[in-house]
N, C-alpha and C positions, 0 to 999 in steps of 0.2 A: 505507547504501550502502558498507559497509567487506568485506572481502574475505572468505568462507569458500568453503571445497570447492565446484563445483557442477557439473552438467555438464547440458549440452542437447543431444544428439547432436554432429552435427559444429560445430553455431555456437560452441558454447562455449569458454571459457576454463577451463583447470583451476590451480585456488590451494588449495594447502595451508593446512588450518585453520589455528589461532593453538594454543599451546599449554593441553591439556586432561588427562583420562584417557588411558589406556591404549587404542588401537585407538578411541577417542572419534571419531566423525564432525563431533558439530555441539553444540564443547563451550561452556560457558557463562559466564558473569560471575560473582564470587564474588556480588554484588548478584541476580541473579537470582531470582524466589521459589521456582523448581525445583533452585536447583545443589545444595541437600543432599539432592533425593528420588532417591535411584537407578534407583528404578521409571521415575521423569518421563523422565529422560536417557536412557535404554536405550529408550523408547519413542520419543523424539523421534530416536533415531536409527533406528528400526525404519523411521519415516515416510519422515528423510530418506534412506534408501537404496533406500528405492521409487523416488525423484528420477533418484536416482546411474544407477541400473539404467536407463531408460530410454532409450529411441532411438525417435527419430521413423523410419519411421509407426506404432509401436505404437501399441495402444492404451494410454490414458491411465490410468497405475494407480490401483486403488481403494484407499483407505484404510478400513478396519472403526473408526470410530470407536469407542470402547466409551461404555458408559452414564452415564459420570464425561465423557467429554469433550462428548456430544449434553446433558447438562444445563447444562454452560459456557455451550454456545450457545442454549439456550434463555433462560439468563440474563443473558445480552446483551441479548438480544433486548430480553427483558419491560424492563428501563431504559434502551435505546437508543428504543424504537420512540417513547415522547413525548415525548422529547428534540428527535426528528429532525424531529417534528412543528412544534416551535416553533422550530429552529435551525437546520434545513439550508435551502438555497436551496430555491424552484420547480423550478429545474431538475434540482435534484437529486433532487427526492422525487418528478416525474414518470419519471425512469429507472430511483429504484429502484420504482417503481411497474411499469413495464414487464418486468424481470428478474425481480419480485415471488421473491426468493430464501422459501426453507423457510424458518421461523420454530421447528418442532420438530426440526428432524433437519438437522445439516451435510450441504448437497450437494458432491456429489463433483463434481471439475472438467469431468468429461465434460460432466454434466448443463448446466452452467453453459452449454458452451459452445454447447452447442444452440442453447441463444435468445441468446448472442453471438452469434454467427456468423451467425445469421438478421438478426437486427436491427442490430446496429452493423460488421459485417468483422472482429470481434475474436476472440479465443481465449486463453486460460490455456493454461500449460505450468507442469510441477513443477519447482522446485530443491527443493535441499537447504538452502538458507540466502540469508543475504549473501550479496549480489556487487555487483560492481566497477560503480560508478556508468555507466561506458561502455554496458556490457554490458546492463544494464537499463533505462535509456532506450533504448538504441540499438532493442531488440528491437521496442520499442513504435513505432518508425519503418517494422516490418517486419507490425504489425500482432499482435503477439506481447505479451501481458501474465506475466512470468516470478514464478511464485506459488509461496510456501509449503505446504504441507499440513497441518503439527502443529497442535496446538491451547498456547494458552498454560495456564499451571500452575492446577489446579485450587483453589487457596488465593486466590487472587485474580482472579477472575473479571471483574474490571472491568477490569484492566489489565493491560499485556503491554509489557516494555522493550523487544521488538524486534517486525517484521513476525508474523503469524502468521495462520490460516486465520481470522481473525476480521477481520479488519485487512480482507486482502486480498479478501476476498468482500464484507463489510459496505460499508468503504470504498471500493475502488477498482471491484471488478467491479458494483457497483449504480450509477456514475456512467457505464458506458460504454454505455449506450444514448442517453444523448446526446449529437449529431453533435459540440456544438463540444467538448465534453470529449475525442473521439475526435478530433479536428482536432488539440486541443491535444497529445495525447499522440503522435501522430505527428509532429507536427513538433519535440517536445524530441525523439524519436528519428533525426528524421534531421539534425540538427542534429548529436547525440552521434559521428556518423558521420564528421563532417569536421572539428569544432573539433578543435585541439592539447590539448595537459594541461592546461594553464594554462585557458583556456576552459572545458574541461572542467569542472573545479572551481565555474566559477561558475557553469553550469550545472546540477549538481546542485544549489546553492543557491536559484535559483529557482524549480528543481521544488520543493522543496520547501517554499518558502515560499508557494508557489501552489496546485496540484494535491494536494500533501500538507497544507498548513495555511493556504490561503487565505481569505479572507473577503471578502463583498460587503456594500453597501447595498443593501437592498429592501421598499421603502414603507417607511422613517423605520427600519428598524430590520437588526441586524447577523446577516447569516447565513452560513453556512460551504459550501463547495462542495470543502474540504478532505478527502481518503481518512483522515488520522493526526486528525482534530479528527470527524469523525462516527464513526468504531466506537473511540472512546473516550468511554466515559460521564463520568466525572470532570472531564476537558478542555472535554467539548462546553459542561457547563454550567456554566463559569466564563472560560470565556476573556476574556471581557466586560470582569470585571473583574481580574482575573490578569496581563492581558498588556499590554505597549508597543503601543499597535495606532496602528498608519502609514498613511501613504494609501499605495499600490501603487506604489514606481518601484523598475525590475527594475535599473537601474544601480544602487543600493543596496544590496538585498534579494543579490542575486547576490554579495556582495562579504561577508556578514553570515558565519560560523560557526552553525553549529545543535548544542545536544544532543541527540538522539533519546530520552535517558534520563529527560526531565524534562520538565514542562511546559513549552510554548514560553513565554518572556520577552516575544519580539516578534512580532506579527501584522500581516501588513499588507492592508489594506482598500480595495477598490475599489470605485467610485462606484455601480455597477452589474455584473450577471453580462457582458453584453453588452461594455463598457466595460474590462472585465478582458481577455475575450477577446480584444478588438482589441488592446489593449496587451499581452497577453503577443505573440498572433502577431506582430506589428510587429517584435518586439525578437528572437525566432526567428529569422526572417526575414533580419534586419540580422545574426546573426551568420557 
């Protein structure tokens, strides 16, 4: 949730990137596994200026995956899917059951939003990157999930230092057929709407120790309901043992710093899916 270029018709906020290349839209980390492929960078800006270019009510641009990027996701897939089997909640593999996303071929966001918009009031829109923690909770208050398109670098297939079309499909758009996951995300959104900076801040901290890398109890044992801990294969199946893992209190968790770079440190776990829910809406609610 840190700052690059992005634009969404009139809602958005426009922030100049950090510094990169020359005419560079959506430059990188020197840690990145694409900052020395020139091909990767030139294409990842191809995508994000698909983003840049739009305006609501176009329609929703296509991306032409090519044959390098639809095998990434294929390879996701094949080590995500019995992962997700033994790791993610019920409620989560009931949703992603219901969105039942392509397993051979990246769907484009149109397609997605089809069976959102039917089943949960949701819809994807494209950025071009980061943005502003505000901006991207806030939208999910308006019923708006603000997605990525590129795909991460094709040398490392399992893993991706920032948001990416794997992330945010696998992850995030497979949990929103379930209401309380859509409850929840509406109300970090309209929440983002009215807290000050200050607040704000800790808000992002609890999205993301919850909705981005939450954990529950269910039947004797620990599973994740987390969008950044299921479309990471390496993550899913170690957090167990990897992590500081807490029981859920968002006066805490809210106050913690996160690297997005590295596997989380700390996990915090709550009693049950149900049980989370109530305590995160509570604490929405109260602010």
């Amino acid at each position: 949730m840190s700052f690059v270029t992005e634009k969404l018709g009139s809602e958005a906020e426009q922030v100049l990137p950090h510094a990169g290349g020359p005419g560079e839209l959506v430059p990188l980390n020197p840690d990145h596994p694409g900052f020395r492929d020139a091909e990767y960078r030139s294409r990842r800006d191809a995508i994000a200026r698909l983003a840049l270019n739009y305006h609501e009510p176009d329609p929703l641009p296509t991306v032409a995956y090519t044959e390098a990027e639809q095998e990434v996701w294929r390879t996701v897939w094949r080590h995500l899917d019995p992962l997700h089997s033994e790791k993610a909640c019920i409620e989560w593999l009931e949703s992603s059951c219901s969105l039942n996303l392509d397993r051979e071929r990246v769907p484009q966001l149109a397609e997605v939003n089809l069976k959102l918009q039917a089943g949960a009031g949701f819809r994807m829109l494209p950025v071009a990157g980061l943005i502003s923690g505000r901006m991207f909770l806030g939208m999910m208050g308006r019923g708006v999930f603000l997605s990525t398109q590129y795909m991460r670098h094709h040398s490392v297939p399992l893993y991706t230092p920032e948001p990416d079309v794997v992330h945010e499909l696998v992850g995030h758009a497979a949990s929103l057929f379930h209401p309380d996951i859509v409850k929840l995300s509406r109300l970090f959104g309209e929440a983002a709407w009215r807290v000050d900076d200050e607040t704000m801040k800790r808000l992002e901290y609890a999205y993301w120790y919850t909705l981005e890398f939450g954990v529950v109890e269910e039947r004797g044992k620990l599973k994740t309901y987390g969008a950044g801990l299921l479309s990471s294969f390496g993550e899913l199946g170690t957090f167990e043992k990897n992590a500081d893992l807490r029981p859920l209190d968002l006066e805490v968790a809210s106050r913690i710093p996160y690297d997005p770079t590295q596997y989380q440190k700390i996990l915090f776990v709550s009693s049950s899916f149900s049980r989370m829910v109530a305590d995160i809406s509570a604490w929405l609610e109260s602010l």
